[in-house]
Structures are given as structure tokens and as C-alpha cells.
C-alpha positions as CSV (number, residue, x, y, z in Angstrom):
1,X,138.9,127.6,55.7
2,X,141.1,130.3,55.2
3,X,144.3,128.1,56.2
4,X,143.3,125.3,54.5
5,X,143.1,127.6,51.3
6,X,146.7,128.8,51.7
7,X,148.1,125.6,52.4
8,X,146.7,123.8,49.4
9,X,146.8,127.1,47.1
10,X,143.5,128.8,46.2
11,X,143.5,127.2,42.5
12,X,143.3,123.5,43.7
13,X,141.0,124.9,46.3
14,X,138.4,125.6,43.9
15,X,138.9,122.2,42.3
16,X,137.1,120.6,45.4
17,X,134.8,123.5,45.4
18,X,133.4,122.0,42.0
19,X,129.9,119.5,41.9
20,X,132.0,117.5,39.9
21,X,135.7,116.8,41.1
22,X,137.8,115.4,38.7
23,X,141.0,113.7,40.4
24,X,143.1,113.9,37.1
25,X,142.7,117.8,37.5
26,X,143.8,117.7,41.2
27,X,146.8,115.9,40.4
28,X,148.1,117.8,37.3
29,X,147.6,121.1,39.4
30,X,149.7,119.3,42.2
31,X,152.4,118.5,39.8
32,X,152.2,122.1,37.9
33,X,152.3,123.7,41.4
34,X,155.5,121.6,42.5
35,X,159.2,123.1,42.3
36,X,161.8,120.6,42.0
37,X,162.3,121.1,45.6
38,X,159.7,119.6,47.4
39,X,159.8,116.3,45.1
40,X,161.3,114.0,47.9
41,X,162.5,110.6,48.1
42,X,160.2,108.8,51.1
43,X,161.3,105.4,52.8
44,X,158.6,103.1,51.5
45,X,158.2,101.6,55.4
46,X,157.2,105.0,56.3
47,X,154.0,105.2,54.1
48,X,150.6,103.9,54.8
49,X,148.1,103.3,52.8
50,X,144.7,106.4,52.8
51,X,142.6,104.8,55.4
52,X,139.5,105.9,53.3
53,X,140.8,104.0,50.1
54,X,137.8,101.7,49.2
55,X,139.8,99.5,47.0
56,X,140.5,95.8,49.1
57,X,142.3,93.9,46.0
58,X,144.3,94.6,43.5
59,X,144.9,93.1,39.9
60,X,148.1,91.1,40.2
61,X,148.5,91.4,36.8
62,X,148.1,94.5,36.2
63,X,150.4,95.6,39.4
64,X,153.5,93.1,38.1
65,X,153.5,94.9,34.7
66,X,153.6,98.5,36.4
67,X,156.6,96.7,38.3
68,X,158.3,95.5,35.8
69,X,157.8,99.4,34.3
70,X,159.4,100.5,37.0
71,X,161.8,98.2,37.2
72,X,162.9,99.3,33.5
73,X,162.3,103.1,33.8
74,X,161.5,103.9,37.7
75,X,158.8,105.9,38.9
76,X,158.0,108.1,36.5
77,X,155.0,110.2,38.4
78,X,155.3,111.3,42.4
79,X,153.2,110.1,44.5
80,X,151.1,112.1,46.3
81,X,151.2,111.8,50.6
82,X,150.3,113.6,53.6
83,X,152.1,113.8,56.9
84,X,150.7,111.6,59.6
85,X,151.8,111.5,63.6
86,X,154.2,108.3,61.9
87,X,155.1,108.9,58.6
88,X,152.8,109.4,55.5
89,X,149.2,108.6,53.9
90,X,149.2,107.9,50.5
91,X,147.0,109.9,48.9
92,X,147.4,109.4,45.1
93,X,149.8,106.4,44.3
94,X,148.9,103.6,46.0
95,X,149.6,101.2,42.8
96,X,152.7,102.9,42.5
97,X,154.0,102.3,45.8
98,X,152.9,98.6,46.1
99,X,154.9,98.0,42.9
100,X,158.0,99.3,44.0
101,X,157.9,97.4,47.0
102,X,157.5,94.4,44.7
103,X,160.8,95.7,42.4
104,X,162.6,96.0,45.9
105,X,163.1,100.1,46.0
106,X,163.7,101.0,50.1
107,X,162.4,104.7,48.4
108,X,159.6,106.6,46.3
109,X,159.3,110.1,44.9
110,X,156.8,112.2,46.7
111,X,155.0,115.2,47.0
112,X,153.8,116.4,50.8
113,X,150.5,118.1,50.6
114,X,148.1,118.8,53.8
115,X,144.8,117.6,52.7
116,X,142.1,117.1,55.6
117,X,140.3,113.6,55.6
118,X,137.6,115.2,53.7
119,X,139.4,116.1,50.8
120,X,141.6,112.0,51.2
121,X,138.1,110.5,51.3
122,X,137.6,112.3,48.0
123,X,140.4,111.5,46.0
124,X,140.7,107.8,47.5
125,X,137.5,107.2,46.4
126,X,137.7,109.1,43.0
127,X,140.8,108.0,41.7
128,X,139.4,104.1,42.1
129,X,136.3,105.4,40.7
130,X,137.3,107.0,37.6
131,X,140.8,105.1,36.8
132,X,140.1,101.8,38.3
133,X,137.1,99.9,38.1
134,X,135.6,99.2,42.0
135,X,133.8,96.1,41.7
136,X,129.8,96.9,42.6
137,X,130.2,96.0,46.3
138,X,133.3,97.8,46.6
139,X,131.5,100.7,45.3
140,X,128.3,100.7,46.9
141,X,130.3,101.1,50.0
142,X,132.3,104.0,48.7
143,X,129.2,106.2,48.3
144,X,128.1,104.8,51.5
145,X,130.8,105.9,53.3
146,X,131.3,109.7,51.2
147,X,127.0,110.1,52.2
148,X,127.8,109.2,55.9
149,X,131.4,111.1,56.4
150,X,130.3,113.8,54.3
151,X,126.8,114.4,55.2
152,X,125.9,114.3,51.6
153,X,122.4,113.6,50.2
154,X,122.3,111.2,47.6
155,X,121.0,114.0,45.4
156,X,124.0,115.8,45.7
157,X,126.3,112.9,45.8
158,X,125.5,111.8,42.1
159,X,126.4,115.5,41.2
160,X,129.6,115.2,42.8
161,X,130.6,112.0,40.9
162,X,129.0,112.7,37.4
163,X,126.6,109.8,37.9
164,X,122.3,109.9,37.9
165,X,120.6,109.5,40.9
166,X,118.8,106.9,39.9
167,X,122.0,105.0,39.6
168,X,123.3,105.8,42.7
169,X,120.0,104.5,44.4
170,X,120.6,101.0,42.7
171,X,124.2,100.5,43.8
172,X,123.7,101.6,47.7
173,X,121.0,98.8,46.9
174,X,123.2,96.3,46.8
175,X,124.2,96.5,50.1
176,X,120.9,95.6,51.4
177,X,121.8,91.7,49.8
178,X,122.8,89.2,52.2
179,X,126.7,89.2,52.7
180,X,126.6,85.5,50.8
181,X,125.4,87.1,47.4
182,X,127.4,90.9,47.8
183,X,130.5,88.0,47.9
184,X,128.8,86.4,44.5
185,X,128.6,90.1,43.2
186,X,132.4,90.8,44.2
187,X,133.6,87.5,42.7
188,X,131.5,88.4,39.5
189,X,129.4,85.0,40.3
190,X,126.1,87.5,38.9
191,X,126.3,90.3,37.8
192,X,125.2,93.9,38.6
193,X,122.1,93.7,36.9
194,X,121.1,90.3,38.8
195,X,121.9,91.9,41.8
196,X,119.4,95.3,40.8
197,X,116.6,92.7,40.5
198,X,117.6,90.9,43.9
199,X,118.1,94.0,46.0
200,X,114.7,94.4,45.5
201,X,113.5,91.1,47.1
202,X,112.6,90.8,50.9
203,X,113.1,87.5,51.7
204,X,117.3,86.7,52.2
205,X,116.7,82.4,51.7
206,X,115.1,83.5,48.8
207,X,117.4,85.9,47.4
208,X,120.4,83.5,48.3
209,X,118.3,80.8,46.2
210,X,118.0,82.7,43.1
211,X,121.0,84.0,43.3
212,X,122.6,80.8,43.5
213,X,120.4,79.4,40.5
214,X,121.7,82.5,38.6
215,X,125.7,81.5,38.7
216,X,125.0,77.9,38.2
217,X,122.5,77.8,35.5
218,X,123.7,81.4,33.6
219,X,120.3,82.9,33.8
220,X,120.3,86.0,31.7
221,X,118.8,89.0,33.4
222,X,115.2,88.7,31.7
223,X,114.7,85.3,32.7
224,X,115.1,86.5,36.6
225,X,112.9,89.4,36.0
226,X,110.5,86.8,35.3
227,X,111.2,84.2,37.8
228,X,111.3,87.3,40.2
229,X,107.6,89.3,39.4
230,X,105.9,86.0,40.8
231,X,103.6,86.9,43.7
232,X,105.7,83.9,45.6
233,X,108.3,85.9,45.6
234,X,108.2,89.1,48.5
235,X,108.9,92.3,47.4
236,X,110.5,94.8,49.9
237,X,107.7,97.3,50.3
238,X,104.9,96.0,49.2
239,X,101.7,96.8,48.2
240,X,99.4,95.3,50.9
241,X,97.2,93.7,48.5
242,X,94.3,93.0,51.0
243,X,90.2,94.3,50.1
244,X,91.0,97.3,52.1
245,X,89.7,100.7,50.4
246,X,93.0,103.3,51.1
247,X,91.1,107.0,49.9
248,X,95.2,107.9,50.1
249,X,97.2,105.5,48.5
250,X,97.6,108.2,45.2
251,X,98.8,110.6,47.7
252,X,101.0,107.7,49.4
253,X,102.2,106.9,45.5
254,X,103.2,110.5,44.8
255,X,104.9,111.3,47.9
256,X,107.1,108.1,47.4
257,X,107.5,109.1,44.3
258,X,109.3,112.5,44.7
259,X,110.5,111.6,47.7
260,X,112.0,108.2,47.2
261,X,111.1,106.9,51.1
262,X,108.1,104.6,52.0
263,X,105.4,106.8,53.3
264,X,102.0,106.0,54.7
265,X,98.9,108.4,55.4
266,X,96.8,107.2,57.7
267,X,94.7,108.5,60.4
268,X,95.2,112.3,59.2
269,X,99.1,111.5,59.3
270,X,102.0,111.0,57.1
271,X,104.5,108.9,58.1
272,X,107.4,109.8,55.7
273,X,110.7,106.7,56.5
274,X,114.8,107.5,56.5
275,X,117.3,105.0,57.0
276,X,119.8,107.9,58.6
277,X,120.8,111.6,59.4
278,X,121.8,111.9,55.7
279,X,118.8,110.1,54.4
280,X,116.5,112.6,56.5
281,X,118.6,115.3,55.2
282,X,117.8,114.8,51.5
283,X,114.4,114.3,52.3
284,X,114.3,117.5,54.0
285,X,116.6,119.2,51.2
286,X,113.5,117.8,48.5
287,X,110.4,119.7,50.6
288,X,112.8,122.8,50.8
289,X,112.8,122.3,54.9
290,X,115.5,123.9,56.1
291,X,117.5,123.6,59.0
């Protein structure tokens, strides 16, 4: 820890130190920290793009008017790399590099820092987050990925990013939809809030159905809320709705309740589910279990 602090500097340290990182800060004290000195000119074939960067596509637009910016002005901010075993990582300034390429520049300004995959997950996935707008699928498997590599409940995950954990809970949702609707949600076919209400459903002809009445009919979200809370339609986790007496099921409702897992008592035991190691973790973390 100790040579990671004096290789970054101690102030931008305590940036990542922060529940809430913010990558504009982490920039700026890169740049204020810089001497004329160690802003470079890289070969653009010698960068790579962060291997953590959760972003797949990029606006065409938007990346041909920051060309023709550069093209006008050159590249006003450095990016910001790390040395690999060939070349560099991008870090912060992906945009930036992919529009030079398109202006034709063999070069880009660049600032060398020695971030550890940690810290690139981080700022890959924060800089999309908070500057560019990951469609729902994309982002689902951002926090998927920073819970996993991080070992991060998702408690402490939606204190990193600013974000409730209720919302959090909804978007890793999505990625329990069949890979033919999180392709509907990425192409903006339905929406975020469709998807919500179809995460929820246990049945993936089903879901797929709906999902496909949704885009070609328009139905606004209400409408599938409705169509949705029939008892034709499976829920995942559902109530067993059988004559069966269950002297537990308000202990079974308030355990799932704080501890957002299924849980059944039954037989003098409590079965309490996780999906993972980081799942079991935050379920651990809520009844103050430790390690």
C-alpha cells in the first residue's frame, strides 16, 4: 500500500479512499500534479484500450465532432495511460484517442501513471458512468463486474457510485432477462422500466413474448404492469399459493425483507440463498457476521 501511495501521490490516494469517487477529481489532480515534463507524445499503435472499459459502442456522431475539434484545435486535454508489457492502457481518454486516429495523428499527448487494475476498473467504469451514458445492459454489467473483481457488496457498491441500493438491485436485474430482450434493452426496443417489470418474470418464452408486444405495440409501462400481475404470468419467487398453513412465513417475509435473499424456515431451519461469494458477503455484512 505504501508504494502504491508514493507512486500515485498521497492526495489522489485519498481520492480512491473516498465512498464516493468522483473521476473528474482524479483527473484534475492528475493534471495539477503534472510538470510539463512528463506530458508525452505516445504513438497511437502503441495504446490499448483499459481492458475493464464497459463501454462496447460509441456515438459516431458524437466521436466525428470531437474529430473534427481536433482536427481544428488538437488535443486539448492528455490522456491518461499506464505502462503495459507492450505499450500502454488507456486509462482516461479513450474518445480522445479513437478520434485522432480518425483525424489521422500517428501521436497523442499523455500522461504515465501506475494505477493497479483496481483503481483502471474504477475509473473505466466511472468515467462511462458519470460522463457518458452506459446503456442499461452495458451497465448492469459494469456493477457486475466492480461486485465480482472487487469483492464489493451491493450495499457498499451503491455508496461508491452515489446511487440507492434499491436501484442498483433493479439494474443487476436485468441481467437475469434472456439475451434476446437485454439486446431489445440495448437497442432501446423497451425501455428500462419495461425491463424492471420483466426481470421479475420467471418464465423466458414469456418474458420474450411480452417483451416483443412491448416494442411493437408501444405499451406504456402501466399497461405491462397490468398485463404482468396476472396469476398466468410466473413470478420468480413465488408465493406457493397452496392450502398449506406456514406458522413462519412472517418470519420468512421479514428475513427477506432485510436481507434481500429468498429464505425459507422449515423444519427448525433457515435456509437463507446467495447467488455468489460477494452476495454471501453482504449478507453476512447485514447480520453483522464477521469473517
Amino acid at each position: 500500500m505504501e508504494n502504491k501511495k508514493r507512486a500515485l501521490g498521497k492526495g489522489l490516494e485519498q481520492l480512491f479512499d473516498t465512498d464516493n469517487i468522483n473521476v473528474g477529481d482524479i483527473e484534475e489532480k492528475i493534471y495539477e500534479e503534472s510538470t510539463s515534463e512528463e506530458i508525452i507524445e505516445i504513438p497511437i499503435a502503441e495504446l490499448r484500450a483499459n481492458p475493464y472499459q464497459p463501454r462496447k459502442d460509441f456515438d459516431d456522431e458524437a466521436l466525428e465532432e470531437l474529430a473534427d475539434s481536433i482536427k481544428t484545435h488538437g488535443v486539448f486535454q492528455p490522456i491518461i495511460v499506464k505502462k503495459s508489457i507492450k505499450g500502454y492502457e488507456i486509462i482516461a481518454g479513450e474518445r480522445r484517442v479513437r478520434a485522432s486516429k480518425k483525424v489521422g495523428l500517428n501521436s497523442i499527448p499523455a500522461i504515465i501513471r501506475p494505477f493497479n487494475d483496481e483503481q483502471m476498473m474504477e475509473i473505466a467504469i466511472l468515467e462511462n458512468l458519470q460522463r457518458e451514458n452506459l446503456n442499461p445492459i452495458e451497465e448492469a454489467k459494469a456493477y457486475k463486474q466492480m461486485i465480482e473483481k472487487l469483492n464489493l457488496t451491493q450495499e457498499q457498491l451503491s455508496k461508491r457510485l452515489g446511487k440507492s441500493r434499491v436501484y442498483i438491485t433493479n439494474v443487476l436485474g436485468l441481467l437475469r432477462l434472456p439475451a434476446e430482450v437485454q439486446n431489445m434493452v440495448t437497442n432501446s426496443k423497451i425501455s428500462m422500466s419495461h425491463a424492471k417489470i420483466l426481470s421479475k418474470l420467471e418464465n423466458d418464452e414469456q418474458i420474450i413474448e411480452i417483451a416483443n408486444k412491448i416494442d411493437i405495440n408501444k405499451l406504456p409501462v402501466h399497461e405491462v404492469e397490468e398485463m404482468t400481475s396476472s396469476d398466468k404470468i410466473k413470478k420468480k419467487n413465488k408465493i406457493n399459493r397452496k392450502p398449506i398453513i406456514n406458522e413462519y412465513k412472517f418470519v420468512e417475509d421479514l428475513l427477506r425483507e432485510k436481507l434481500d435473499s429468498k429464505v425459507k424456515v422449515k423444519d427448525k431451519k433457515i435456509e437463507i440463498e446467495f447467488t455468489n461469494d460477494a452476495d454471501l458477503n453482504r449478507i453476512l455484512e447485514i447480520i453483522d457476521v464477521k469473517e
